[in-house]
C-alpha positions as CSV (number, residue, x, y, z in Angstrom):
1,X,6.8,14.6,-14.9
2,X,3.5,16.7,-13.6
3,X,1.1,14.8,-12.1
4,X,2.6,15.0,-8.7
5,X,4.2,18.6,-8.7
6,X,4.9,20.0,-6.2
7,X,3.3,17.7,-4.1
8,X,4.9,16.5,-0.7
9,X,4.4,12.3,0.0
10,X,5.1,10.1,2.4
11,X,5.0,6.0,1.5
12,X,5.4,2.9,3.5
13,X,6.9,0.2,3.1
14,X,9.0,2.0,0.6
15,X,11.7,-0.7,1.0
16,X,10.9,-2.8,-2.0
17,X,8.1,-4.2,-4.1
18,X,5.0,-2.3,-4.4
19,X,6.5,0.6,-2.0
20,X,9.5,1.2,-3.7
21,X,7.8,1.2,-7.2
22,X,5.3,3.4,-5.5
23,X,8.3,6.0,-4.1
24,X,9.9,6.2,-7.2
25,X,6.6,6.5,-9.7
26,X,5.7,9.6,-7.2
27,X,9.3,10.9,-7.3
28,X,9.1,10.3,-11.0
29,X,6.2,12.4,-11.7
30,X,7.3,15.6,-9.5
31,X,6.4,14.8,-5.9
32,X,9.0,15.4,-2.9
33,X,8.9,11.5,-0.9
34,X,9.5,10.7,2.5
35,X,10.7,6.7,1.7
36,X,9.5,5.2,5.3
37,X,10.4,1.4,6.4
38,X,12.4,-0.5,8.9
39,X,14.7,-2.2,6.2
40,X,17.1,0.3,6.2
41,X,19.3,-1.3,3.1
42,X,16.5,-1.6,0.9
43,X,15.1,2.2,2.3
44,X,18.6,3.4,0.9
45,X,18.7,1.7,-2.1
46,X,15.1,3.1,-3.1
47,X,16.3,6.6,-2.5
48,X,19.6,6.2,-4.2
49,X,17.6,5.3,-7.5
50,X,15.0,8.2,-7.0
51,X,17.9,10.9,-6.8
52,X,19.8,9.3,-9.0
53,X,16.6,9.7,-11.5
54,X,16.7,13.1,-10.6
55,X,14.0,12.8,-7.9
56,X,13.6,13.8,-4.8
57,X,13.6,11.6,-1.9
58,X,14.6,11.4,2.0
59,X,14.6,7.5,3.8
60,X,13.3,7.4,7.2
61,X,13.1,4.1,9.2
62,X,10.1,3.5,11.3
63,X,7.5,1.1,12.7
64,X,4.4,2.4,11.3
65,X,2.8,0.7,14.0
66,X,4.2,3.2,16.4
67,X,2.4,6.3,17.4
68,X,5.3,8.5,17.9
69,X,7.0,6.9,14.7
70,X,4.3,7.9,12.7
71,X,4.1,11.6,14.2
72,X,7.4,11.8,13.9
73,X,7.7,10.7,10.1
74,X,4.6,12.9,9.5
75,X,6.4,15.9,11.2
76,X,9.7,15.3,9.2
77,X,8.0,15.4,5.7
78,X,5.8,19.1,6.6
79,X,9.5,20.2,8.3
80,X,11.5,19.0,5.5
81,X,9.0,19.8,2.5
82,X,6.6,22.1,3.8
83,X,3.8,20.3,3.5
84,X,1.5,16.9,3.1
85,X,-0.3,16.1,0.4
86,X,-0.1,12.7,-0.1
87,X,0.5,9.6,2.2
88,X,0.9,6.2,0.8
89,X,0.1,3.5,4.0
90,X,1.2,0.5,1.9
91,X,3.3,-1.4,4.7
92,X,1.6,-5.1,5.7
93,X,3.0,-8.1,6.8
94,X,1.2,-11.6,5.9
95,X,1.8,-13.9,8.9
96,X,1.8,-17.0,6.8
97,X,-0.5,-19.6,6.4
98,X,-1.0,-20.7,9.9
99,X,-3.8,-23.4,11.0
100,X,-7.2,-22.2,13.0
101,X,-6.2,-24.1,15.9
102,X,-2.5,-22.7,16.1
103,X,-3.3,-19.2,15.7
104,X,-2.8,-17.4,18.8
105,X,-3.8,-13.9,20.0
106,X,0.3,-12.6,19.5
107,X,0.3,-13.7,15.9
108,X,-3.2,-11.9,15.0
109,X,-1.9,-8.8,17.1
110,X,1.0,-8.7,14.9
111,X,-0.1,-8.6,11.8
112,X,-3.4,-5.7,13.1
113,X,-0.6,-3.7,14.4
114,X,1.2,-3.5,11.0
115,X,-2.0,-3.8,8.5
116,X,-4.7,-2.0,10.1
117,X,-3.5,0.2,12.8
118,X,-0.6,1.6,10.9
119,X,-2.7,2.9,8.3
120,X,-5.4,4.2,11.1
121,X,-2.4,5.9,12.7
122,X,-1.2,7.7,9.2
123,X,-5.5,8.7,8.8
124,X,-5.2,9.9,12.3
125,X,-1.9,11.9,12.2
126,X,-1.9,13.2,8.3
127,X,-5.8,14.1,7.7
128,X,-5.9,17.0,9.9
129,X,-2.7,18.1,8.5
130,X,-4.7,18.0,5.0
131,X,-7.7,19.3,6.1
132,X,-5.7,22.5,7.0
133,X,-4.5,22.9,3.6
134,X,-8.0,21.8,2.4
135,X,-6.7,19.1,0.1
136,X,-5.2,15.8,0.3
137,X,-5.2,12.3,-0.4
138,X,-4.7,9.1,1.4
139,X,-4.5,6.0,0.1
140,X,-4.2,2.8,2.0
141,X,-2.9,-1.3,0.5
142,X,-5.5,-3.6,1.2
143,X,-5.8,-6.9,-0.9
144,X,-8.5,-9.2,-2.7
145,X,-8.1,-11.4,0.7
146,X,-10.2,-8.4,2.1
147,X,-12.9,-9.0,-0.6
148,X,-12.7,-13.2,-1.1
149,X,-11.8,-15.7,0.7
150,X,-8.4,-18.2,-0.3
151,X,-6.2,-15.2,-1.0
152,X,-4.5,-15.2,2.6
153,X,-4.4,-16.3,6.2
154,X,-7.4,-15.4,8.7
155,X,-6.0,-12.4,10.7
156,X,-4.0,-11.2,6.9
157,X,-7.9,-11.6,5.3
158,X,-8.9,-9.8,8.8
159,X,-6.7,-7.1,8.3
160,X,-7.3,-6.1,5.1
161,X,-11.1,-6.3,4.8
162,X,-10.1,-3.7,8.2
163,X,-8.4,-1.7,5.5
164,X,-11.3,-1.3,3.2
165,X,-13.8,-0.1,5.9
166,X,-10.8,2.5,7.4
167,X,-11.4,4.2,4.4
168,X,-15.2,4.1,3.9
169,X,-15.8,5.2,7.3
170,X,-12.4,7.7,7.4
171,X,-14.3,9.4,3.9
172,X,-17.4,10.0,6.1
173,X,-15.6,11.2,9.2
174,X,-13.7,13.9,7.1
175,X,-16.9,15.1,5.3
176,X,-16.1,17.8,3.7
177,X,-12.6,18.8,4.5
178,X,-11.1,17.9,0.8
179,X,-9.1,14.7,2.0
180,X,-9.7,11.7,0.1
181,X,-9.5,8.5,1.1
182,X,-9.3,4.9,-1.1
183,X,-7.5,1.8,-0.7
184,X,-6.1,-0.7,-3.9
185,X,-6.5,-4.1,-3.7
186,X,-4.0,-5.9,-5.1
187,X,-4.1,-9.7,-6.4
188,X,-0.8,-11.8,-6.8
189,X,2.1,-9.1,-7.1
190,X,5.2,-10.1,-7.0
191,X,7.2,-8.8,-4.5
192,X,9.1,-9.9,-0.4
193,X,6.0,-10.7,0.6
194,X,5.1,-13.5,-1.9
195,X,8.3,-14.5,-2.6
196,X,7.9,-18.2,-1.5
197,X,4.6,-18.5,-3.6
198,X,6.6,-17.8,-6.3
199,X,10.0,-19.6,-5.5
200,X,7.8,-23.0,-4.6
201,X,6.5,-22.6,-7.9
202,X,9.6,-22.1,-10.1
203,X,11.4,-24.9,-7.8
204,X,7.7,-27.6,-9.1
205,X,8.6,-26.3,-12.6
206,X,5.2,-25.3,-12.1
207,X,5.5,-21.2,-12.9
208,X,3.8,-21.2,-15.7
209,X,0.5,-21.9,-13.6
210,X,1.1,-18.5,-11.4
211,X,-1.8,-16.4,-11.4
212,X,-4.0,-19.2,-13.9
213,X,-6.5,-18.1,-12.4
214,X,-7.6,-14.7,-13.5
215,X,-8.6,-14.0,-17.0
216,X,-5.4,-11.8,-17.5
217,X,-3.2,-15.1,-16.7
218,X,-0.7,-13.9,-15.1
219,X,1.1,-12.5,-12.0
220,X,0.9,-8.4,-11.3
221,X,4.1,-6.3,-10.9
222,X,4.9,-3.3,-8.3
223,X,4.9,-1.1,-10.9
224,X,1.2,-2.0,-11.6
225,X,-0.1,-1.5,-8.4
226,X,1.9,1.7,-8.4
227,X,0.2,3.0,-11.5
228,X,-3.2,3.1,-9.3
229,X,-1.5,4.4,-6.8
230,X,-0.4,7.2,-8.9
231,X,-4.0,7.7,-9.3
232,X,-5.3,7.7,-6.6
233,X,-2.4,10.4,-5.3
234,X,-2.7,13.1,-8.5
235,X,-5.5,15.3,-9.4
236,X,-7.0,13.5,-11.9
237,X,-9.0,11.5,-9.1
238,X,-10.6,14.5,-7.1
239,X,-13.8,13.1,-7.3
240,X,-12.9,9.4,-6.0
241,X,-13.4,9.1,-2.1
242,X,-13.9,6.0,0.1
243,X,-13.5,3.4,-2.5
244,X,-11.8,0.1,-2.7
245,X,-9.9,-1.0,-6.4
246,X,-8.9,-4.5,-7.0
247,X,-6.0,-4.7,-9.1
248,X,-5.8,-8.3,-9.8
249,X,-6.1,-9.3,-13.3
250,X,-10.2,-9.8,-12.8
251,X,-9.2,-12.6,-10.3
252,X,-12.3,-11.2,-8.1
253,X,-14.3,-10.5,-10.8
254,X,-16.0,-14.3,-10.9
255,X,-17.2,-17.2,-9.1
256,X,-15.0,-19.8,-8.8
257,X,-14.8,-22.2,-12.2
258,X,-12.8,-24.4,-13.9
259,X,-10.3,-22.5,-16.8
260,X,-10.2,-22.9,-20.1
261,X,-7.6,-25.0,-21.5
């Protein structure tokens, strides 16, 4: 219980799946969490099992697509804490799987709002905050939709391929200052967000065929995604900057083909 000691985090999204798994992995391994999301039962359940683990762990509910929500969830974890040292901009929506034609300017603005500029709002609000201290790291969710095509909707794929050039081009524009920046790229996880995926498939009897086709051969878990997370947040990766990671079970490691048996 080391790796994050003494270290002040905030995390998005921290209502379930990857989030919570996120928030409590942190929590786990010594950091103080600010648990941000708007589902404020699933928020309080997440920090009822970090303090009940013996973590430490405050639930704020916010639109991380809002400005003043974001400054103000910022400001509550350097009040509250001390400090920032670590912010987590996991939150996303996926909009569904919604035809060319029937997409409409609302729907894409949607899902930028919560994907792209919520993260951009947590670089623009937390880095300077970490630059002060000389030290930070942020990491942001993207997804193999940003890297391949067939793993989401247009404006989700849209959004997350935003995700992996806000922190290229967030590394460069903080040269120097000892923030770090990286997103994770996650392949099927289950969690909220893919529960129909999943729940079509157990309904088919066809289960079994979830996540086929990746050589691991099989679906992800939060916790997975939070182990890189964990990462990406601690010490031990203070020489990785502006860098995408799928975590997908080598789904995006290969052309498409045809498995094996």
């Amino acid at each position: 219980m080391s790796r994050l000691s003494g270290k002040r985090a905030i995390v998005t999204g921290a209502a379930s799946g990857i989030g919570r798994a996120s928030a409590r992995a942190f929590a786990r391994e010594g950091a103080s969490v600010v648990a941000v999301d708007q589902a404020e039962e699933g928020l309080a359940e997440t920090v009822a099992m970090i303090t009940e683990a013996g973590g430490t762990a405050m639930a704020v509910s916010a639109n991380v697509a809002d400005e003043a929500s974001v400054v103000s969830f910022i400001n509550t974890c350097v009040e509250t804490y001390g400090g920032l040292d670590v912010i987590y901009a996991n939150a996303g929506v996926s909009g569904g799987r919604v035809p060319l034609a029937e997409q409409t300017v609302e729907h894409w603005l949607g899902i930028l709002q919560i994907n792209l500029i919520g993260p951009f709002l947590c670089i623009k609000h937390g880095a300077p905050i970490m630059a002060g201290q000389g030290k930070g790291s942020i990491i942001c969710t993207a997804s193999v939709a940003a890297l391949r095509a067939n793993a989401g909707g247009m404006p989700y794929a849209a959004s997350k391929a935003g995700v992996v050039s806000l922190v290229q081009t967030a590394a460069h524009e903080m040269f120097g200052s000892g923030v770090r920046f990286n997103a994770i790229c996650p392949g099927l996880i289950e969690t909220g967000m893919t529960k129909p995926t999943f729940d079509r498939a157990r309904s088919r009897g066809t289960d079994g065929k979830i996540g086929q086709l990746n050589p691991t051969r099989r679906n992800g878990e939060p916790e997975e995604i939070a182990n890189m997370a964990l990462f990406l947040a601690s010490d031990e990766a203070s020489y990785v900057n502006g860098q995408s990671y799928a975590v997908d079970g080598g789904l995006t490691s290969s052309h498409p083909f045809v498995p094996k048996g």
